[in-house]
C-alpha positions as CSV (number, residue, x, y, z in Angstrom):
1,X,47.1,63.2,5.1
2,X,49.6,61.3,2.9
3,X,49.5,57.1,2.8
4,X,52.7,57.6,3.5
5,X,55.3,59.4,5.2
6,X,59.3,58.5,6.6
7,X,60.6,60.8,9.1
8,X,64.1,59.7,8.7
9,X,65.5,59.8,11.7
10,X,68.6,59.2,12.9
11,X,70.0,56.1,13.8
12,X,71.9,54.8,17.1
13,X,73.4,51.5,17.1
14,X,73.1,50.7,21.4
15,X,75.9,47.7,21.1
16,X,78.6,50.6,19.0
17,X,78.3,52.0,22.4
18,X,78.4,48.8,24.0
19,X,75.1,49.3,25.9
20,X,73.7,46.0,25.5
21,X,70.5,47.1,27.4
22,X,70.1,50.8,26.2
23,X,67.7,50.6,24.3
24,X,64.9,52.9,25.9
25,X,67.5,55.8,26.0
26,X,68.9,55.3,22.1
27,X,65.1,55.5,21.0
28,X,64.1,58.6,23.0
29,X,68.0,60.3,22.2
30,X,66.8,59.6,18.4
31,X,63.6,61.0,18.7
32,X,64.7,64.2,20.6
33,X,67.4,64.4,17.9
34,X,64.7,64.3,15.2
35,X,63.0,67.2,16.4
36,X,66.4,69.0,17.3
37,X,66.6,68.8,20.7
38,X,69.4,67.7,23.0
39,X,71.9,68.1,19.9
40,X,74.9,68.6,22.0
41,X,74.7,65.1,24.1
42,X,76.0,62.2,22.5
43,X,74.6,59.0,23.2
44,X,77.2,57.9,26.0
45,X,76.6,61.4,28.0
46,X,72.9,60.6,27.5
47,X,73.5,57.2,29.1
48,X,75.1,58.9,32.1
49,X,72.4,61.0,32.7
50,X,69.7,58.2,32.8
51,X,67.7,58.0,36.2
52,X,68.8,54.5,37.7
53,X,66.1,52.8,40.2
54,X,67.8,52.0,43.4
55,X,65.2,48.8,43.9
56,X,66.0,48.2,40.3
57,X,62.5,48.6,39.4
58,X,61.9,50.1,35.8
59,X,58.8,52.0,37.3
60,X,60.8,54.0,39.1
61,X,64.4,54.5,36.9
62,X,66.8,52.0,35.0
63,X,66.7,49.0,37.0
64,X,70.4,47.6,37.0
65,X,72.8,48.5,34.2
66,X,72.4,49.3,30.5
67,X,76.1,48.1,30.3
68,X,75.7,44.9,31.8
69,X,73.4,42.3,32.5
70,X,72.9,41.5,36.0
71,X,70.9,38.5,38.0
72,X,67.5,39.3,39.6
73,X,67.5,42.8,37.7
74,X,65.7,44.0,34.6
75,X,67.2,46.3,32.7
76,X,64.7,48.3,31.5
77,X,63.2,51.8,31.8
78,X,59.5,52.4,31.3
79,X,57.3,55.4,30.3
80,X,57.0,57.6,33.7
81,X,60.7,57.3,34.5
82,X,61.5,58.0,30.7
83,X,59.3,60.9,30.8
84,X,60.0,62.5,33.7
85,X,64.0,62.6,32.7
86,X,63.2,62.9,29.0
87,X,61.2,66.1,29.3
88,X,64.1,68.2,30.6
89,X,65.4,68.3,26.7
90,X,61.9,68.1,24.8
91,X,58.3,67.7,24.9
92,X,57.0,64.1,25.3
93,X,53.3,63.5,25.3
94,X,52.5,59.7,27.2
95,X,50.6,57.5,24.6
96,X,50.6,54.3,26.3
97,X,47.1,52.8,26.4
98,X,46.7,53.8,22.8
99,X,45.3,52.1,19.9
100,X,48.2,52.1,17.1
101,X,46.3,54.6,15.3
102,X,47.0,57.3,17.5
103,X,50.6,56.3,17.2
104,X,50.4,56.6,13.2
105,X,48.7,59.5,13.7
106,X,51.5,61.1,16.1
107,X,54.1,60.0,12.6
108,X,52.0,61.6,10.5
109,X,52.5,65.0,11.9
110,X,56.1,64.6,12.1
111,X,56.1,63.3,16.0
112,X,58.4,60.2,16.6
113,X,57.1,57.5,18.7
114,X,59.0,55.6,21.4
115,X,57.1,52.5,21.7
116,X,58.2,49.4,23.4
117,X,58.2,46.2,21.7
118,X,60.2,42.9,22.0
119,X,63.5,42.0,20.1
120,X,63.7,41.3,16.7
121,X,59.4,41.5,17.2
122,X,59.5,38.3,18.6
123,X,56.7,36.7,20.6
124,X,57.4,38.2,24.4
125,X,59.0,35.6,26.6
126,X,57.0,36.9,30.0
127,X,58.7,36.8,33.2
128,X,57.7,37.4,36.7
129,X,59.3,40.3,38.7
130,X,58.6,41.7,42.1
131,X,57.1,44.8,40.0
132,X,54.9,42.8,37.5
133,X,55.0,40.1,34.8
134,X,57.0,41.4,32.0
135,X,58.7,40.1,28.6
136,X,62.3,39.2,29.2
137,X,63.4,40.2,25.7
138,X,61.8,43.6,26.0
139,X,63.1,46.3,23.3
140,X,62.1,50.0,22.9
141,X,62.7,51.1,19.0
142,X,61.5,55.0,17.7
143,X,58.4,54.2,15.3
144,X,59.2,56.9,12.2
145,X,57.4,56.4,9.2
146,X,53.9,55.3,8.3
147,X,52.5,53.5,5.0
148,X,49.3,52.1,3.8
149,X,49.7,48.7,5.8
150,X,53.9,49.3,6.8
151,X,55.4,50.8,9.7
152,X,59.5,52.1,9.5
153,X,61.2,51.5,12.8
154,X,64.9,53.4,13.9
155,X,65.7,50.2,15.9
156,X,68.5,50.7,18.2
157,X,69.5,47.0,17.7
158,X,68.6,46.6,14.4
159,X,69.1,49.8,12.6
160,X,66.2,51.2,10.3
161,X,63.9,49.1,8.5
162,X,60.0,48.4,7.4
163,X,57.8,45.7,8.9
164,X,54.1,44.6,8.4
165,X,51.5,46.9,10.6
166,X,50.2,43.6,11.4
167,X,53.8,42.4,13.0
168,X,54.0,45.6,14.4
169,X,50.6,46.0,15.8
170,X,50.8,42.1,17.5
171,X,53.7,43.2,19.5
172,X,52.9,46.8,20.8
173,X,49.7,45.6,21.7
174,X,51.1,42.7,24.5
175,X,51.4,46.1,26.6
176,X,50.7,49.2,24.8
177,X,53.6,51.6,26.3
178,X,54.6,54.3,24.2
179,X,55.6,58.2,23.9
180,X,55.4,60.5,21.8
181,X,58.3,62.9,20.9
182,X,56.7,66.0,20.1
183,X,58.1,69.4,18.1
């Protein structure tokens, strides 16, 4: 195994598309995209086709609007949702629970990672919601490349850069929730 490999894939800027909370389905479109699957969707049809959670609960689907913020709702979509719709282009694996080794690991053989983090890696702001406590500036990016003590991110906010393991590694493990986009 190489100390280091970048995956390259593509970026997709979530605010171009003016989905200010789309950030779940940018990182999982990118991934599928890496291992060439789901070509013919463009992020907006993608969007479209997102399961929305009719007791906005992000267990269950989107909960509210990845176009708009709305009161009482958090916009978010987490693993099972994102699987279950996810899977009908590619196959995803559920990593959540796992160390970040296992996530490096999933890189390292050419498997993207949707993992969810906070914006900007910022210390999570944690809120309290009739489905759980969860950080109020949640953020999904697609984890791509792997070096000796660096992570590469395609962040759909952001765009494509390299952090600290260490930076990455405090902020995936607040919750640990992650996917793996397979070949």
């Amino acid at each position: 195994m190489s100390s280091k490999v970048l995956l390259n894939a593509g970026n997709i800027n979530q605010l171009a598309w003016g989905a200010i909370n789309g950030c779940e389905a940018a990182s999982l479109l990118e991934g599928l995209h890496y291992q060439q699957r789901a070509l013919k969707l463009s992020y907006g049809q993608f969007l479209l086709q997102m399961p929305i959670s009719e007791d906005a609960n992000p267990y269950h689907g989107f909960g509210g609007s990845p176009f708009k913020n709305q009161p009482g709702k958090f916009e978010a979509i987490f693993t099972r949702p994102l699987m279950w719709w996810g899977s009908q282009y590619g196959r995803l694996q559920e990593l959540s629970g796992a160390d970040p080794k296992w996530l490096y690991t999933s890189v390292y053989d050419h498997n993207p990672v949707l993992t969810f983090v906070t914006v900007h890696f910022e210390a999570p702001e944690w809120d309290q919601y009739p489905f759980g406590m969860v950080p109020s500036n949640n953020h999904a990016v697609l984890l791509d490349g792997v070096d000796v003590d660096r992570v590469h991110v395609s962040d759909p906010i952001d765009g494509q850069y390299w952090l600290t393991k260490a930076k990455f590694e405090q902020i995936y493990n607040a919750r640990r929730m992650a996917i793996t986009i397979n070949k």
